[in-house]
C-alpha positions, 0 to 999 in steps of 0.5 A: 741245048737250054731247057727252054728251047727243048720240045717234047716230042714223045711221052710214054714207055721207055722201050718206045723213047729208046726207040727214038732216040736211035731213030733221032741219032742215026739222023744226027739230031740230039735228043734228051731223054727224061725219065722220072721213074728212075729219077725218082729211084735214084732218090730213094723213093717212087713217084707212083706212076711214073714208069711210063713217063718217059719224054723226049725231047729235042731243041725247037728248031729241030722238031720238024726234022726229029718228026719227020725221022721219026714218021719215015723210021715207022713207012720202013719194014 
Protein backbone atom coordinates (compact mmCIF):
# COMPACT_ATOMS: atom_id res chain seq x y z
CA UNK A 1 0.00 0.00 0.00
CA UNK A 2 1.46 3.37 -1.12
CA UNK A 3 0.43 6.27 1.19
CA UNK A 4 -1.24 7.99 -1.58
CA UNK A 5 -3.87 5.30 -2.13
CA UNK A 6 -4.57 4.95 1.94
CA UNK A 7 -8.06 6.39 3.35
CA UNK A 8 -8.57 7.00 6.70
CA UNK A 9 -11.17 5.32 8.20
CA UNK A 10 -10.99 6.04 12.00
CA UNK A 11 -9.53 8.53 14.25
CA UNK A 12 -9.58 8.60 18.01
CA UNK A 13 -8.62 6.35 21.09
CA UNK A 14 -6.02 3.63 20.49
CA UNK A 15 -8.17 1.07 22.20
CA UNK A 16 -10.92 1.81 19.57
CA UNK A 17 -8.41 1.52 16.44
CA UNK A 18 -7.27 -1.91 17.79
CA UNK A 19 -10.51 -2.74 17.66
CA UNK A 20 -10.70 -2.30 14.13
CA UNK A 21 -7.91 -3.41 12.89
CA UNK A 22 -8.82 -7.26 14.59
CA UNK A 23 -12.15 -6.30 12.95
CA UNK A 24 -10.47 -5.60 9.38
CA UNK A 25 -8.04 -8.45 9.68
CA UNK A 26 -10.42 -11.05 10.51
CA UNK A 27 -11.91 -9.76 7.25
CA UNK A 28 -8.70 -10.22 5.52
CA UNK A 29 -8.48 -6.41 4.61
CA UNK A 30 -5.06 -4.73 5.46
CA UNK A 31 -4.91 -2.05 7.40
CA UNK A 32 -2.43 0.69 8.92
CA UNK A 33 -2.29 1.98 12.16
CA UNK A 34 -0.92 5.57 12.70
CA UNK A 35 -0.14 6.44 16.02
CA UNK A 36 1.73 9.95 16.47
CA UNK A 37 1.51 9.55 20.34
CA UNK A 38 3.94 7.15 20.50
CA UNK A 39 5.68 8.43 17.18
CA UNK A 40 6.43 11.14 18.66
CA UNK A 41 7.57 9.17 22.29
CA UNK A 42 10.01 7.52 20.30
CA UNK A 43 11.51 10.55 19.46
CA UNK A 44 12.08 12.09 22.60
CA UNK A 45 9.54 14.28 22.95
CA UNK A 46 5.25 14.61 23.00
CA UNK A 47 3.51 16.22 20.68
CA UNK A 48 0.60 17.53 23.08
CA UNK A 49 -2.50 16.07 22.35
CA UNK A 50 -1.63 13.68 20.55
CA UNK A 51 -2.88 10.63 22.40
CA UNK A 52 -5.99 10.41 21.06
CA UNK A 53 -4.96 10.63 17.48
CA UNK A 54 -4.79 7.49 16.39
CA UNK A 55 -5.91 6.90 12.44
CA UNK A 56 -6.66 3.74 10.52
CA UNK A 57 -6.16 3.53 7.44
CA UNK A 58 -6.98 1.09 4.51
CA UNK A 59 -6.19 1.21 0.71
CA UNK A 60 -8.84 2.99 -1.51
CA UNK A 61 -10.29 0.25 -3.07
CA UNK A 62 -11.23 -1.37 0.05
CA UNK A 63 -13.00 1.05 2.00
CA UNK A 64 -16.44 0.02 0.94
CA UNK A 65 -15.64 -3.34 2.15
CA UNK A 66 -13.33 -2.24 5.96
CA UNK A 67 -17.02 -0.11 6.57
CA UNK A 68 -18.98 -2.54 5.65
CA UNK A 69 -16.94 -5.13 8.50
CA UNK A 70 -16.71 -2.67 10.65
CA UNK A 71 -20.69 -1.59 10.63
CA UNK A 72 -21.72 -5.36 11.04
CA UNK A 73 -18.86 -6.07 13.51
CA UNK A 74 -21.12 -3.18 15.94
CA UNK A 75 -25.07 -5.42 14.82
CA UNK A 76 -23.10 -8.49 16.54
CA UNK A 77 -23.79 -9.06 20.52
Amino acid sequence: MSPGYLKIIYSGSFTNAQFIAGVLQKKKIQCIIKDDFQNSMMAGWVNPGSENSVQVMVAKEDLTEALKAIKNSRKKP
